[in-house]
N, C-alpha and C positions, 0 to 999 in steps of 0.2 A: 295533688301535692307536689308530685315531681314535675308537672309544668309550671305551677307557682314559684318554686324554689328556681327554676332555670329563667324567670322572667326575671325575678331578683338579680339574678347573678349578674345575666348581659347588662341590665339596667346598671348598675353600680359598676361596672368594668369600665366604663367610660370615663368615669369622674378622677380614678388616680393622674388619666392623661391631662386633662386642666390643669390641676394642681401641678403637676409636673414641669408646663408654660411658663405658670406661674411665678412659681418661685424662681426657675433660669431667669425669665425675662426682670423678675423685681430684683434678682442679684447685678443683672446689667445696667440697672438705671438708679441704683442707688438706693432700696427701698430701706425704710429699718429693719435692723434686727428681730426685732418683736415678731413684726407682720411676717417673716421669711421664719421663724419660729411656729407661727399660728398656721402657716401651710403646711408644715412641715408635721406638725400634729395630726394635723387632718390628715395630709397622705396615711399617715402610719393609722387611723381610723380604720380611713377607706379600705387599707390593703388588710388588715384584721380583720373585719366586715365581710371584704369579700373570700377571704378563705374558711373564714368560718361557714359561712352559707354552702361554698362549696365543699367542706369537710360534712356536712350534714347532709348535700343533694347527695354526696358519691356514697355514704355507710345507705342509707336509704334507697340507694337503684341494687347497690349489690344485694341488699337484701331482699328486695322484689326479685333479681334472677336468683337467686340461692331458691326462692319459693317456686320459680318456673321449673328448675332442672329437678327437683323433690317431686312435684306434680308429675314431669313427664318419664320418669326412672319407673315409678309408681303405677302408672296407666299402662306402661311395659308388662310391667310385674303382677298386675292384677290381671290381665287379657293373657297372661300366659295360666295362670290359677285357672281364668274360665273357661280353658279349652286345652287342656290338660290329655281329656280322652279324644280329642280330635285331629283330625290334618289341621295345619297351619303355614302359612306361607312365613312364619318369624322359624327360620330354624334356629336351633339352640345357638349354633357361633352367633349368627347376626345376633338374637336376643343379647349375647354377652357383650356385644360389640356396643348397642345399641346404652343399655343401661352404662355400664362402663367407661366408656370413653364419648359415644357420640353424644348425649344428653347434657352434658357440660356446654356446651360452647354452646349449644341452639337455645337453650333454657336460659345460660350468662346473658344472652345478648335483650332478651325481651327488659332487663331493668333499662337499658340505654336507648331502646326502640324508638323510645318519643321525645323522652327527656333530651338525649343526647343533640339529634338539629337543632331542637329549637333553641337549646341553649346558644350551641356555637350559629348557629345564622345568625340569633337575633348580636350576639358578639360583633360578627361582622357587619349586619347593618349598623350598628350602635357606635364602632369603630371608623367604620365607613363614612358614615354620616358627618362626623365630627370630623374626616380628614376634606372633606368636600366643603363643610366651612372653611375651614380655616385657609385652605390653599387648592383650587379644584385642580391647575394642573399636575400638581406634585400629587392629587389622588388620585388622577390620570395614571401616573406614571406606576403606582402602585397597584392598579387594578389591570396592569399590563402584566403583572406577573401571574394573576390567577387565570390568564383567558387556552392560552394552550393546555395547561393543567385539567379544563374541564373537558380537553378533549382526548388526552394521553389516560388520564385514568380507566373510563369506563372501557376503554379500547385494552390496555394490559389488563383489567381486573376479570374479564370476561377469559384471556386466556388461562390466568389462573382458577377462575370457578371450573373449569374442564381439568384442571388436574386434580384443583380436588375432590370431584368427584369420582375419580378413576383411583385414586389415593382410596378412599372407601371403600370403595366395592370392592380392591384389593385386600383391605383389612378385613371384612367380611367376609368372602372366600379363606383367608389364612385361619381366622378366627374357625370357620365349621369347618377347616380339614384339621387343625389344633384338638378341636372337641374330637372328632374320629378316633385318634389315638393308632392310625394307619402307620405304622411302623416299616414298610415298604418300600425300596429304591426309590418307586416310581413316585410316591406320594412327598419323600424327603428332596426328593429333585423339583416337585413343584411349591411345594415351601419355601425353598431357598431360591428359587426363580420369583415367588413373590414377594419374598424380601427385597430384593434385590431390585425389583419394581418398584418398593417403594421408596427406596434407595431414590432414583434414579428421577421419580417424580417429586419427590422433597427439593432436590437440587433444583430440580428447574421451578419449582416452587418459589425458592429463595433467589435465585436469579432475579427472579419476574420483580417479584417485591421488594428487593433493595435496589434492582434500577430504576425501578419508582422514584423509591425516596431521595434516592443520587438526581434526579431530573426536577424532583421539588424542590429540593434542599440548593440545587444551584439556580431556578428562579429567582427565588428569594434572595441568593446574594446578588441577583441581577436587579432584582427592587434596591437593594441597598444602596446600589454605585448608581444605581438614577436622581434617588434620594440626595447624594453626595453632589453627585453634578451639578443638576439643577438647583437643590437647596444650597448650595453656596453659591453656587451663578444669584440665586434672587437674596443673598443675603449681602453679597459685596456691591446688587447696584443698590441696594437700602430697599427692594417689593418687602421682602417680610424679614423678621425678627428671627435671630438666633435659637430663639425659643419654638419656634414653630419647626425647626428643623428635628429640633431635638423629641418635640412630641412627634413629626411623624416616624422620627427611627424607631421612637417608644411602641406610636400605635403600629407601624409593622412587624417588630416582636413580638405583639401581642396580639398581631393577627394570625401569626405563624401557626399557632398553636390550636386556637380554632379552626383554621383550615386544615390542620395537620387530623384536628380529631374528624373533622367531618369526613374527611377524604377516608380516614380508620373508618367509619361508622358504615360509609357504604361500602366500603370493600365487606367490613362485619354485614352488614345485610346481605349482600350476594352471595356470601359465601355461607352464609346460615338459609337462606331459600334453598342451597341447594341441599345440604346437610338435611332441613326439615324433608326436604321433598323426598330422598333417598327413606327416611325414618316412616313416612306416611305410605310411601309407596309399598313397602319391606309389609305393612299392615294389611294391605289390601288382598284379595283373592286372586290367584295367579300370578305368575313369578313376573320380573321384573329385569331385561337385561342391561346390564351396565355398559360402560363404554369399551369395556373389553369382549365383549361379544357373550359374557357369559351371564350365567342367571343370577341378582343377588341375592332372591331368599327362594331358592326350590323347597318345592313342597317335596 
């Protein structure tokens, strides 16, 4: 269902841009009233249409991840019931850790796992496609803005899966010296030392990830003054229409946003591989060191 709903979506995303042509181009050459009315309807259709569909795909993923994080809280909490009388390598902080806080975000992410590319690729082929009709250099110009992007991402998001996984295992250590109830100079100093860690790894956290978005976000207005340049250079020697400038400004705002979510979805995938892998590994038999040299679930 969630792949059907995300073929709908891109499918239909392309047609407000037509209409959009449209109507510019039929206000420039004189068209009736009537007919700049009857697109004008339709736009307002299409863009109903398509928020409707996706007001339905997005209550529907969240609720597939609401079902994934309840399932995996659950499998915690039942393998803790079945081994109650046993050693186990879940010590009680991580357990709390585990159900608590880290279950959310690995379990969130499985409603948008599938759904989410194929909607926004098929977005940008579907946007893509329609800018290589109507003008291929000008969709040149636009697909010059994605091509460094797909090399800056995987190269910053790979430093930040390393802190967040150092971020964890931090919280996991704080979480079972918390359970302890160690009251002790020695143990209040290393609590506050890993506060203090995680202080330190948040920041460079957010560093990493809004230099990103400051490097995409100024692509994009690098697409825009191309767009400007060239689509008035071809619109003062008479190559194309007024109209087709204006749809490509359209279709690169609305490409913006699918490439903004995909570029989200796989920073969301890496960074849930690692979260999952930490939560899988915390299960296994024998302890587990984290990137601070220390164990994350001693038995």
């Amino acid at each position: 269902m969630l792949l059907l709903l995300s073929i709908v979506l891109f499918t239909v995303s392309i047609l407000p841009l037509e209409v959009q042509r449209r109507i510019i181009n039929g206000a420039t050459h004189g068209s009736s009233i009537n007919s700049i009315l009857v697109l004008a309807f339709a736009y307002l259709a299409l863009v109903l249409t398509e928020g409707g569909v996706k007001l339905v795909l997005n209550i529907y993923r969240g609720w597939i991840g609401e079902i994934a994080i309840r399932w995996l809280r659950m499998a915690v909490l039942d393998a803790r019931k079945q081994h109650l009388d046993e050693q186990t390598t879940l010590a009680e902080g991580v357990e709390m850790s585990i159900v608590i806080a880290e279950a959310e975000p690995v379990g969130g992410f499985v409603g948008t796992s599938i759904s989410e590319p194929v909607l926004q690729a098929g977005v940008l082929a579907a946007v893509g496609s329609y800018m290589i009709y109507l003008q291929p250099l000008l969709a040149l110009a636009v697909a010059a803005v994605f091509i460094p992007q797909t090399i800056l991402v995987p190269i910053l998001q790979s430093l930040i899966n390393q802190r967040v996984k150092t971020k964890i295992t931090v919280m996991r250590h704080l979480s079972e010296e918390m359970v302890e109830h160690d009251s002790s100079p020695k143990a209040s100093h290393n609590r506050a030392a890993r506060v203090q860690r995680l202080f330190a790894t948040n920041m460079s956290i957010y560093k990493l990830k809004y230099s990103l978005n400051f490097l995409i976000n100024l692509m994009f207005q690098l697409g825009f003054a191309g767009i400007f340049a060239l689509g008035g250079y071809y619109v003062i020697t008479g190559r194309i229409e007024i109209g087709t400038v204006v749809a490509f400004i359209a279709g690169l705002n609305k490409i913006s946003d699918p490439w903004g979510a995909l570029v989200d979805w796989y920073r969301d995938l890496k960074v849930t591989q690692v979260k999952y892998g930490l939560i899988r590994d915390a299960s296994t038999v024998g302890s587990s060191d984290g990137p601070d040299g220390e164990s994350v679930a001693p038995t």
